[in-house]
VEXZA-114070 format. One record per residue (C-alpha): residue in three letters; x, y, z. Coordinates in nm, 2 decimals. Example, Ala and Ser with C-alpha at 12.3 -4.5 7.8 and 13.67 -1.06 7.14 Angstrom:
BEGIN
+--------+--------+--------+--------+
: residu :      x :      y :      z :
+--------+--------+--------+--------+
:    ALA :   1.23 :  -0.45 :   0.78 :
:    SER :   1.37 :  -0.11 :   0.71 :
+--------+--------+--------+--------+
***
This chain:
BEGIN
+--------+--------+--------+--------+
: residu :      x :      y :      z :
+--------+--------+--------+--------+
:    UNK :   7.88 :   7.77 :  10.92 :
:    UNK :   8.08 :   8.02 :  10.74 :
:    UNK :   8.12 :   7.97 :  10.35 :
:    UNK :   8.45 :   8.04 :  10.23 :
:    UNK :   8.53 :   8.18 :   9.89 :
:    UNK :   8.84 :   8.17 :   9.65 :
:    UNK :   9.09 :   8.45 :   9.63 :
:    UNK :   8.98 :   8.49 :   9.22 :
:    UNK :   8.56 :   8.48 :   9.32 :
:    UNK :   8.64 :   8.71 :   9.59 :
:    UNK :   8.78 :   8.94 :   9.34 :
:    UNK :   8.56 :   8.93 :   9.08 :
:    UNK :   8.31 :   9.06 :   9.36 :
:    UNK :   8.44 :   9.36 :   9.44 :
:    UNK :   8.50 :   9.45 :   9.02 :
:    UNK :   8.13 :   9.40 :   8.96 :
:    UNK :   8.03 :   9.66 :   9.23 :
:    UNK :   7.90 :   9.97 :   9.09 :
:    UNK :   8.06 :  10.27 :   9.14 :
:    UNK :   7.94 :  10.66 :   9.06 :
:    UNK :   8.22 :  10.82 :   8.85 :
:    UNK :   8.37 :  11.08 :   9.08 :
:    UNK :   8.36 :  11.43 :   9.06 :
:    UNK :   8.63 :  11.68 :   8.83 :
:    UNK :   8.85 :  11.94 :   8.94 :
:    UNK :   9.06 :  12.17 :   8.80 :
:    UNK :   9.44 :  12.15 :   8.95 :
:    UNK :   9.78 :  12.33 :   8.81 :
:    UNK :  10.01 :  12.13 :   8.67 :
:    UNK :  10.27 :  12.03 :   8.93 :
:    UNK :  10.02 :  12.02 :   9.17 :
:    UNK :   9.82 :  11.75 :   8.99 :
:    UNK :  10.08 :  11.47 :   8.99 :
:    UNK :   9.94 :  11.14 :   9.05 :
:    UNK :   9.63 :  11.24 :   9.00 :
:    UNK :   9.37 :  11.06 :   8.71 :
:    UNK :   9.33 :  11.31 :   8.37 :
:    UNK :   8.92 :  11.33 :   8.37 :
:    UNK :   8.93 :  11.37 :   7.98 :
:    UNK :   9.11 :  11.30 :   7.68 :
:    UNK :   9.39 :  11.58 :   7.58 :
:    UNK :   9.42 :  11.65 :   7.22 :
:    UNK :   9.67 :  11.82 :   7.04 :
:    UNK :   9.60 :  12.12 :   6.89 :
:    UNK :   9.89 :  12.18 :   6.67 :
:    UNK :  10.20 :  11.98 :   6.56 :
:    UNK :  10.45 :  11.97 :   6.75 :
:    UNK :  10.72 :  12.10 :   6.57 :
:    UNK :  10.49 :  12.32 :   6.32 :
:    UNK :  10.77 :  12.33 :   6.08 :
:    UNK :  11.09 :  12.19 :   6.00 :
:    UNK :  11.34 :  12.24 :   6.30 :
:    UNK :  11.71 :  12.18 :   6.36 :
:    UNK :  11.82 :  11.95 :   6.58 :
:    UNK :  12.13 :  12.04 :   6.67 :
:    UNK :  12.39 :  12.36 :   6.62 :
:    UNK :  12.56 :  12.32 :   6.30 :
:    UNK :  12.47 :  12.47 :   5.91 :
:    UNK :  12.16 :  12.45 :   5.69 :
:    UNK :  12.22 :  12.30 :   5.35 :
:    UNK :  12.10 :  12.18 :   5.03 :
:    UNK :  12.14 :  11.79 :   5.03 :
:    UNK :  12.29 :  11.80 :   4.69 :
:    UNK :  12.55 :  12.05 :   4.83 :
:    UNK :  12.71 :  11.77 :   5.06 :
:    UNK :  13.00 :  11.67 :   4.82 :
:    UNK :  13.09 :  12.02 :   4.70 :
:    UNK :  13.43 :  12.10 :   4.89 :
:    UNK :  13.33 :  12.42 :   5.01 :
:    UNK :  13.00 :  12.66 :   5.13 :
:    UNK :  12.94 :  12.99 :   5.18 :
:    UNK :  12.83 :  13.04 :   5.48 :
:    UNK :  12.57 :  13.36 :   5.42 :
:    UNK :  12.38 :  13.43 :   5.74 :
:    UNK :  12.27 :  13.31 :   6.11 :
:    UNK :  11.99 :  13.16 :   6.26 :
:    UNK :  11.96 :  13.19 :   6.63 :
:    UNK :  11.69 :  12.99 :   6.83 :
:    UNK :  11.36 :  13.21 :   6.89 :
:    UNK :  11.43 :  13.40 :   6.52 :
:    UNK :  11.33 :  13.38 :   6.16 :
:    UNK :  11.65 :  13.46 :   5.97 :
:    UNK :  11.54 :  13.58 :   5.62 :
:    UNK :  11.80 :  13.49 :   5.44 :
:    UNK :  11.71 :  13.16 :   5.19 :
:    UNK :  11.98 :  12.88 :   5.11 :
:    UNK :  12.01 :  12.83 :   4.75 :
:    UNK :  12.30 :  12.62 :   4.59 :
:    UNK :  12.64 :  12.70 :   4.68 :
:    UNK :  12.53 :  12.84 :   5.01 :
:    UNK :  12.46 :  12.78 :   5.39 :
:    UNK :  12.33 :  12.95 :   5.69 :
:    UNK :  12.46 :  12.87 :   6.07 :
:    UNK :  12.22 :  12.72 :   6.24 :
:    UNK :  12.15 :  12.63 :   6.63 :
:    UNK :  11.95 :  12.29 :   6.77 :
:    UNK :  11.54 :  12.46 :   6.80 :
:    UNK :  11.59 :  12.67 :   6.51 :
:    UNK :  11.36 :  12.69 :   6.22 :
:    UNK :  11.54 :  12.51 :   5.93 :
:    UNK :  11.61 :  12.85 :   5.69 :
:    UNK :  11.40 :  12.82 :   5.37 :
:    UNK :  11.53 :  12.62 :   5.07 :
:    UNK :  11.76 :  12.41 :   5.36 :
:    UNK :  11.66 :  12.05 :   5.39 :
:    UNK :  11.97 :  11.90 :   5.59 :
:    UNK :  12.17 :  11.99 :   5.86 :
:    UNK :  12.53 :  11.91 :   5.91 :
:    UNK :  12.67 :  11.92 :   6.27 :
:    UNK :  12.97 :  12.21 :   6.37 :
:    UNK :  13.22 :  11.92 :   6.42 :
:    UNK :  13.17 :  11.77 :   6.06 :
:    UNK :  13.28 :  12.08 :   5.92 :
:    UNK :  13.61 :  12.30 :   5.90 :
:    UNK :  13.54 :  12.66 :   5.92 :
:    UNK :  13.80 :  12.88 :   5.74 :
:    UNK :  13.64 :  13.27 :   5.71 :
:    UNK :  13.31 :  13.27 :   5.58 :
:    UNK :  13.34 :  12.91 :   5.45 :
:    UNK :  13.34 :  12.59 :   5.59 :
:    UNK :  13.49 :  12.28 :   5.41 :
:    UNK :  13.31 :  11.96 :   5.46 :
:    UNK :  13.52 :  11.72 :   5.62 :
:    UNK :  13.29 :  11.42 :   5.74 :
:    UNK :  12.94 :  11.34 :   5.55 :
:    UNK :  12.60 :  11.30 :   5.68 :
:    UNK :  12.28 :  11.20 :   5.50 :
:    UNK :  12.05 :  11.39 :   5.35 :
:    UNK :  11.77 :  11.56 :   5.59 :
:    UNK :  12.02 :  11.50 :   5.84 :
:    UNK :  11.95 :  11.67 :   6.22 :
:    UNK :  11.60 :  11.81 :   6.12 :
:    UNK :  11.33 :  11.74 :   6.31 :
:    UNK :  10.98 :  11.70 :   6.08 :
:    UNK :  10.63 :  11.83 :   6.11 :
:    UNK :  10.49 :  11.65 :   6.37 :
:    UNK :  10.75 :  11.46 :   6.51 :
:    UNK :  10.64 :  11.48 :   6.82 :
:    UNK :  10.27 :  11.50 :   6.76 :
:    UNK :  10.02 :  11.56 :   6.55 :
:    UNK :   9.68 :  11.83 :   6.55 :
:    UNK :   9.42 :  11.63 :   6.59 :
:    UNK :   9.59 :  11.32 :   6.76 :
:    UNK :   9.48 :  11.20 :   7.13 :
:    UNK :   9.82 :  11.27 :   7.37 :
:    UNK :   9.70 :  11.19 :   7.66 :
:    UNK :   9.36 :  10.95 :   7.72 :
:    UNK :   9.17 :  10.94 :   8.00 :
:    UNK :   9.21 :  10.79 :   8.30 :
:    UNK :   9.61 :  10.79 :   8.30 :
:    UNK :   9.76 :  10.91 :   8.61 :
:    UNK :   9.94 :  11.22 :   8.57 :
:    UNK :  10.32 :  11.17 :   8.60 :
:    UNK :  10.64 :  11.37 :   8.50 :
:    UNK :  10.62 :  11.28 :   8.11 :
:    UNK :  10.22 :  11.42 :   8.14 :
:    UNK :  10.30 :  11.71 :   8.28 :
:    UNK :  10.63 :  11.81 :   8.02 :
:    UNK :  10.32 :  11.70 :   7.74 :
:    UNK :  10.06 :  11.92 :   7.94 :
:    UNK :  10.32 :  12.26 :   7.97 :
:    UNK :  10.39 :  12.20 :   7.59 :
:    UNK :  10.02 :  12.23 :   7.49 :
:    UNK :  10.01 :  12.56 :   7.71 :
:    UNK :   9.75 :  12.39 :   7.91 :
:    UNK :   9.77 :  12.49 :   8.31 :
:    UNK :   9.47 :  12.36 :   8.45 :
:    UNK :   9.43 :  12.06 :   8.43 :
:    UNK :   9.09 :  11.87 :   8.46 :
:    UNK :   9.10 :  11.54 :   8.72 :
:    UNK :   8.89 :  11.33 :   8.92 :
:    UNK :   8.88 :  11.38 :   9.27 :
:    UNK :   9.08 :  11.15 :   9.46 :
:    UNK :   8.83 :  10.88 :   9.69 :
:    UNK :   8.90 :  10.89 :  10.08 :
:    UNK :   8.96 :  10.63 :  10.32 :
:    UNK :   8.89 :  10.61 :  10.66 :
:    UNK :   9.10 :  10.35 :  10.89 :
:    UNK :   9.08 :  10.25 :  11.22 :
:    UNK :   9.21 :   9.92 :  11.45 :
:    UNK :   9.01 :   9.78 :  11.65 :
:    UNK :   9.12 :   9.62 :  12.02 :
:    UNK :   9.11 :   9.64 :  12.38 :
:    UNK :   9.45 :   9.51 :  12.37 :
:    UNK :   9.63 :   9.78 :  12.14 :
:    UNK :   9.79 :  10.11 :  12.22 :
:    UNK :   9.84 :  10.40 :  11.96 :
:    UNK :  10.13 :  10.59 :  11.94 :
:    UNK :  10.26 :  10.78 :  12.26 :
:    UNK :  10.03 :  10.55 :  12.47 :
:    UNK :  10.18 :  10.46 :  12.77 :
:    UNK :  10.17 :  10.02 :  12.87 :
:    UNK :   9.99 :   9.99 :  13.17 :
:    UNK :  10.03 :   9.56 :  13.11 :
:    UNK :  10.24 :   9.31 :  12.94 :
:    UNK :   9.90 :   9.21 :  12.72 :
:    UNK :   9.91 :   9.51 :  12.56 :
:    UNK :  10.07 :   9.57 :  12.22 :
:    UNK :  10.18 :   9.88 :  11.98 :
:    UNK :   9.91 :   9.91 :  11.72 :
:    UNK :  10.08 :   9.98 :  11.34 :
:    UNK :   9.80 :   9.86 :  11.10 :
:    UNK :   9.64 :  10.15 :  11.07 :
:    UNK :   9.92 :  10.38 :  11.02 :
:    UNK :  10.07 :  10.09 :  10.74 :
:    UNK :   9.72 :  10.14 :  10.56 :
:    UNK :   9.73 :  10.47 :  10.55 :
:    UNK :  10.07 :  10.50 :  10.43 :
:    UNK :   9.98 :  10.25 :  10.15 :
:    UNK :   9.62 :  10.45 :  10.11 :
:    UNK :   9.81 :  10.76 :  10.06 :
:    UNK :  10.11 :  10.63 :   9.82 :
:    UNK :   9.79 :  10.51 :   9.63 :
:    UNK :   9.62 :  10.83 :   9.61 :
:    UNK :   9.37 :  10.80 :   9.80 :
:    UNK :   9.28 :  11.06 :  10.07 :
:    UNK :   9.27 :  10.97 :  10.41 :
:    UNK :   9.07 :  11.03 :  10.77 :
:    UNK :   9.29 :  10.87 :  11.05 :
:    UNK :   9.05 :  10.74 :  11.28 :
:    UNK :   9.30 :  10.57 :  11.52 :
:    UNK :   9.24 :  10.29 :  11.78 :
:    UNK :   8.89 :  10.19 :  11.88 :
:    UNK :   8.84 :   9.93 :  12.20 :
:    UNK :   8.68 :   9.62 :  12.14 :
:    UNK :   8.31 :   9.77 :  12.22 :
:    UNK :   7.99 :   9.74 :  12.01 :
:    UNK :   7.91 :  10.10 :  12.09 :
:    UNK :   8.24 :  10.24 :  12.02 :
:    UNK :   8.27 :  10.05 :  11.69 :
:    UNK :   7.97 :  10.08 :  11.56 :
:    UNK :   8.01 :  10.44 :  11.61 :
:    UNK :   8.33 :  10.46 :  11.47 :
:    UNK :   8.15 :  10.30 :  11.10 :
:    UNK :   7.88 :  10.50 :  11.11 :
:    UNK :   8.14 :  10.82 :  11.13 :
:    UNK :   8.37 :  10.67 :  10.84 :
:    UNK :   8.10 :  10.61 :  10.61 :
:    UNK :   8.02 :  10.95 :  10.67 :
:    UNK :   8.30 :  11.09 :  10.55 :
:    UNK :   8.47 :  10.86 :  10.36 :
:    UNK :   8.46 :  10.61 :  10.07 :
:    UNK :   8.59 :  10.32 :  10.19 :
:    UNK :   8.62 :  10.25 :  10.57 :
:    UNK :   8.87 :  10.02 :  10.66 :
:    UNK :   8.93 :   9.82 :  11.05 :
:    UNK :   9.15 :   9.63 :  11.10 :
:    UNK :   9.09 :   9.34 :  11.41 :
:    UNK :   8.75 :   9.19 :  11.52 :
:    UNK :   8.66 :   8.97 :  11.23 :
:    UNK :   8.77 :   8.60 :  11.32 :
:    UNK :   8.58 :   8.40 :  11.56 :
:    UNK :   8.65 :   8.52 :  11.91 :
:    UNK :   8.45 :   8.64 :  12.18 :
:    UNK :   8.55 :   9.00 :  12.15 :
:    UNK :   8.55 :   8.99 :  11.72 :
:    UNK :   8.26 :   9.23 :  11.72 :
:    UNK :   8.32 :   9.38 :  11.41 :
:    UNK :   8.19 :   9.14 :  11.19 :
:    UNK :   7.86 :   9.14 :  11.43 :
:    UNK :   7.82 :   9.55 :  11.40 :
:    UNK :   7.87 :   9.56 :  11.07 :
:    UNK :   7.61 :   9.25 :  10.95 :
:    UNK :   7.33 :   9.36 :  11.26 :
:    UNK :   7.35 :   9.70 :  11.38 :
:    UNK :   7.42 :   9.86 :  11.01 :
:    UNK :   7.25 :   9.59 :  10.83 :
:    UNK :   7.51 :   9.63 :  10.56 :
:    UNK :   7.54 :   9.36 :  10.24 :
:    UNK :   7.81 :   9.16 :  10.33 :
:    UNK :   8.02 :   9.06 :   9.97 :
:    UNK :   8.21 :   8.81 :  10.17 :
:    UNK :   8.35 :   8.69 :  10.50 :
:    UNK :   8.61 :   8.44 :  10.47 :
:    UNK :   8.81 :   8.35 :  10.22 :
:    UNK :   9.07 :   8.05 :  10.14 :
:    UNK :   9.40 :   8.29 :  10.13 :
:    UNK :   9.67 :   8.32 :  10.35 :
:    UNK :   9.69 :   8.53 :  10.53 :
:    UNK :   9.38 :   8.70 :  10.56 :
:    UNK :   9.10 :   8.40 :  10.53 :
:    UNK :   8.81 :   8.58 :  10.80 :
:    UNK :   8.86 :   8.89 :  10.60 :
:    UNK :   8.51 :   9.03 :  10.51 :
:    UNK :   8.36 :   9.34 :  10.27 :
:    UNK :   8.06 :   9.51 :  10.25 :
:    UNK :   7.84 :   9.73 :  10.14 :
:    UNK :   7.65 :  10.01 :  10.29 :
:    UNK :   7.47 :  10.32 :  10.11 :
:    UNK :   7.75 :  10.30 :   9.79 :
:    UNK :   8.02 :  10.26 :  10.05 :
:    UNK :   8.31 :   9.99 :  10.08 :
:    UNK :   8.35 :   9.84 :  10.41 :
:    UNK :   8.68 :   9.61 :  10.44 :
:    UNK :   8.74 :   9.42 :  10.80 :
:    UNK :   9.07 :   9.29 :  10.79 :
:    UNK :   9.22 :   9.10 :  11.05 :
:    UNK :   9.42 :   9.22 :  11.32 :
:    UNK :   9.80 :   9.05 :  11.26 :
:    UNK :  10.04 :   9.32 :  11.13 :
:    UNK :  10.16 :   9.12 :  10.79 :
:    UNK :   9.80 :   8.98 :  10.76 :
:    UNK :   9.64 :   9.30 :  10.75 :
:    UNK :   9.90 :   9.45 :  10.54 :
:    UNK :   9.90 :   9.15 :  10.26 :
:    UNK :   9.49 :   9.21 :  10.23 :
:    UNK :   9.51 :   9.59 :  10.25 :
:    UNK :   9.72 :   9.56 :   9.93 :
:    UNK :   9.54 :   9.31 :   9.76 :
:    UNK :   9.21 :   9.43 :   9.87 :
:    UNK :   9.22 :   9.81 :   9.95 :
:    UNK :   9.44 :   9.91 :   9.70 :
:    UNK :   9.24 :   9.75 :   9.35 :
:    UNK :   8.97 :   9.94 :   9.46 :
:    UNK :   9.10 :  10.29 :   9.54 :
:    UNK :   9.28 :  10.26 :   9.18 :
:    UNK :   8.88 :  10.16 :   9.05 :
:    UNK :   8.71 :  10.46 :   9.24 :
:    UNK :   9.00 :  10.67 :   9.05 :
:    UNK :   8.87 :  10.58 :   8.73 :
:    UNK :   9.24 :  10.45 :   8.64 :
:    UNK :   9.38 :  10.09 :   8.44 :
:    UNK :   9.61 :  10.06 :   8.72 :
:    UNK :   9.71 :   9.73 :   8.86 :
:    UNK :   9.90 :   9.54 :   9.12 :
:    UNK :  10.24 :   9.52 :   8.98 :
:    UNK :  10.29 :   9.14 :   8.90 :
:    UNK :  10.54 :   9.01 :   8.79 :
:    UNK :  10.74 :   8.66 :   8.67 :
:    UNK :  11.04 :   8.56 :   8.88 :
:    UNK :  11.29 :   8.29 :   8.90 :
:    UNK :  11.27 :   8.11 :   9.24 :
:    UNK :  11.57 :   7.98 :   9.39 :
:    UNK :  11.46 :   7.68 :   9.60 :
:    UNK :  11.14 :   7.42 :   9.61 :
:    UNK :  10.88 :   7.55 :   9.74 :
:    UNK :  10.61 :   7.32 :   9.80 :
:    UNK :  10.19 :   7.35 :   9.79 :
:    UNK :  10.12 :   7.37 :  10.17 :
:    UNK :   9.73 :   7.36 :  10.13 :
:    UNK :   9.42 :   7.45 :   9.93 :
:    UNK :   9.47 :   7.82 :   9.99 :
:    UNK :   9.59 :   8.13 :   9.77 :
:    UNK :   9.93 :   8.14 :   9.93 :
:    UNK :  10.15 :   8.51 :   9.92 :
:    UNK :  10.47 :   8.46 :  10.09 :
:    UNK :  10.71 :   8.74 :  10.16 :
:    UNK :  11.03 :   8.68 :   9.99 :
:    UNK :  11.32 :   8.90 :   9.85 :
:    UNK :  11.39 :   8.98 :   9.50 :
:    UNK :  11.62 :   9.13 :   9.29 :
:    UNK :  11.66 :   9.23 :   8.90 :
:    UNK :  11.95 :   9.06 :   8.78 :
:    UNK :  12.08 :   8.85 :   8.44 :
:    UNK :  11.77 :   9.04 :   8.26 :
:    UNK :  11.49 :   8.88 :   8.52 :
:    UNK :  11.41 :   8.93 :   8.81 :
:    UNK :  11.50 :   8.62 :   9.12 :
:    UNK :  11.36 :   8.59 :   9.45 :
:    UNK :  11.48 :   8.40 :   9.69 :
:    UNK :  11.38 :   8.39 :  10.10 :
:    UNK :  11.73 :   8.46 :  10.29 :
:    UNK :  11.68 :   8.59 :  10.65 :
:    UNK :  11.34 :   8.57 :  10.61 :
:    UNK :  11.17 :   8.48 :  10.93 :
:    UNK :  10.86 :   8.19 :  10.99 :
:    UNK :  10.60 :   8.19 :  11.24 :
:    UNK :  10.25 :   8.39 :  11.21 :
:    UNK :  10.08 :   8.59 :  11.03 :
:    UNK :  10.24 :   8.91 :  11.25 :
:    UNK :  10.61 :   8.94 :  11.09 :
:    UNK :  10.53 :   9.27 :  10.92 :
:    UNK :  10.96 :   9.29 :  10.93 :
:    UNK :  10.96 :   9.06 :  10.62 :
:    UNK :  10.86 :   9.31 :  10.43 :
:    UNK :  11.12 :   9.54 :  10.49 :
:    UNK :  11.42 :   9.58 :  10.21 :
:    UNK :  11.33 :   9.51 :   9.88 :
:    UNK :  11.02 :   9.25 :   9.95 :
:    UNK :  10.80 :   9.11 :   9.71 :
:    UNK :  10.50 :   8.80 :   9.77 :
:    UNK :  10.53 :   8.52 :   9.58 :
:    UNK :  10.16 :   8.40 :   9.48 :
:    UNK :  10.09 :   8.04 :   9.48 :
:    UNK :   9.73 :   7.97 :   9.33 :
:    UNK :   9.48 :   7.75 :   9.52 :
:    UNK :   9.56 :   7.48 :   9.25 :
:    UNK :   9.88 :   7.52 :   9.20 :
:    UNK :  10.17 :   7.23 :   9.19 :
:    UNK :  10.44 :   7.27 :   9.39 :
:    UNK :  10.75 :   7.46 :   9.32 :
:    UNK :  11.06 :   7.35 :   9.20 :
:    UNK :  11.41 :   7.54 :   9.21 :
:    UNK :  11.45 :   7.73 :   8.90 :
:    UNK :  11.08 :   7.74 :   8.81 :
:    UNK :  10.94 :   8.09 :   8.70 :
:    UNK :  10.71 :   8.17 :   8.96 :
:    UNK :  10.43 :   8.46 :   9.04 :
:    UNK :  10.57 :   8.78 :   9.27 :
:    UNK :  10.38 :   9.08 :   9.39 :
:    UNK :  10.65 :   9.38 :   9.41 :
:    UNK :  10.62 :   9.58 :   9.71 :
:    UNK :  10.82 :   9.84 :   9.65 :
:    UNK :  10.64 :   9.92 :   9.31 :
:    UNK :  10.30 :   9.96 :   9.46 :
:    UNK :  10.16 :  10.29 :   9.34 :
+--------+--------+--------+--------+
***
């Protein structure tokens, strides 16, 4: 007899395992987007070093803002040190990125000002230090810019460049191996010899999700329902890979031999197999020599659903990153009532709109755990807990958001 486990216990399983810290690489900039930073980057200046204009317009005193006219003495291109110095009476042209001219403490923008010769006539106020950018505005020597374990994005990069630093140091991604299991399923191009037989997607849905994730992947395509072939095919993935991921094999079927080569022929330690979700339940993780082995089962929306709530935690943990599933609260638009004593993720639709976000389930289709369609648009899972009450219309309900997987 087969003992089941909650969504949250199987969870806190797979964060306890222990995992080595991966290796660091050096990458260029640009080429290290969405990659983890494998150290904390500290400034090592201020950013601007000295006082620097904001805009094009005319260095001044701030107790020169209510004389009538200025003399305007000098300018100060970007890139330049003019050597001129203000003093009372007295301004310099000025352009946004200059060096503020010394003795200048404010700047006042072209348009407040009427330019007649060499003078310009105030003719609309500003404050004083107006349009100059301080010391370390942007950051400061010493302070921590960037910590580790953030993925590298656009903003990381601009903050990288502006630090002169090029290479960049980062962990090395984790790879994935992923493979479906069945007599019964054809990969792409195969030709149908039956009517039994049916178009295999799982493991080209995982490894899409795999590679939006980071992760690097070994596409080990369609193994038959064989105890030779599939214990082959695990021995080869944990090989070469990180985590090996089937999909098929794990229920309670004659031909489920996954589950069988996994616990006998590689004598793995089996975490779990079976747990109260829908869908997913006879999905079951292991461990073999530091690896992850995930059998999930063969339905299309099944094996997506436990791919992201399963697969895609742990590829963020092997990168050494915070990241999360992207939960979220949403208004629901109908009842929804508890079904059964199970973690419940639902496909429905959602939208951001009146400042939250609202799901709702039109054209959504029911049936089994093999509508992977429902997830097509702009799809999110509404999570009902295993104790949950049920849902009313208008509640604020639990979502997963699909199309904010990273």
């Amino acid at each position: 007899m087969r003992n089941f486990i909650s969504y949250k216990q199987s969870l806190e399983i797979l964060e306890k395992i222990d995992i080595k810290t991966p290796p660091v690489q050096k990458m260029f900039l640009t080429q290290a987007l969405g990659y983890v930073i494998a150290e904390d980057i500290v400034a090592n200046h201020n950013s601007p070093e000295f006082p620097t204009s904001g805009m094009d317009g005319y260095a001044l005193k701030a107790e020169d803002l209510n004389k009538k006219t200025l003399k305007v003495i000098d300018k100060n291109p970007a890139g330049s040190v003019v050597e001129s110095i203000v003093t009372q009476g007295v301004c310099i042209k000025t352009f946004t990125g200059s060096l503020m001219p010394k003795g200048s403490d404010t700047l006042i923008p072209i348009e407040n000002v009427e330019v007649n010769g060499d003078e310009i006539k105030i003719i609309k106020e500003v404050t004083a230090g107006f349009a100059v950018r301080d010391v370390a505005e942007n950051y400061k020597k010493g302070e921590v810019l960037i910590k580790k374990g953030t993925v590298i994005g656009f903003a990381e990069v601009g903050v990288l460049a502006s630090l002169n630093i090029a290479q960049v140091p980062v962990f090395v991604n984790p790879t994935v191996a992923i493979a479906s299991t069945g007599s019964e399923i054809l990969d792409l191009g195969q030709m149908q010899t039956n009517d039994s037989q049916i178009r295999s997607s799982n493991h080209l849905t995982i490894e899409a999700l795999c590679k939006k994730a980071g992760a690097n992947t070994i596409q080990m395509g369609i193994v038959k329902d064989d105890i030779n072939s599939i214990t082959q095919l695990l021995k080869t993935g944990l090989d070469k890979a990180d985590i090996v991921i089937t999909t098929g094999g794990v229920s309670v079927g004659d031909y489920d031999f996954v589950q069988d080569v996994i616990k006998d022929k590689l004598n793995a330690q089996v975490l779990f197999h079976g747990v109260t979700i829908k869908p997913g339940m006879h999905l079951l993780a292991a461990i073999k020599d530091g690896k992850l082995i995930i059998a999930l089962p063969g339905f299309a929306y099944s094996s997506t659903v436990c791919a992201i709530l399963y697969v895609l935690p742990f590829i963020y943990k092997l990168k050494q990153t915070k990241q999360s599933l992207p939960i979220v609260k949403a208004k629901i638009n109908q009842d929804f009532p508890r079904r059964m004593p199970k973690t419940v993720f639902t496909a429905c639709n959602v939208e951001y709109k009146d400042g939250i976000y609202q799901i709702n389930f039109d054209g959504k289709k029911k049936g089994t755990s093999a509508i992977l369609t429902n997830m097509l648009e702009n799809p999110a899972l509404l999570i009902q807990e295993d104790d949950s009450k049920d849902i009313k219309a208008g509640d604020m309900v639990d979502i997963l958001l699909l199309n904010q997987l990273k």
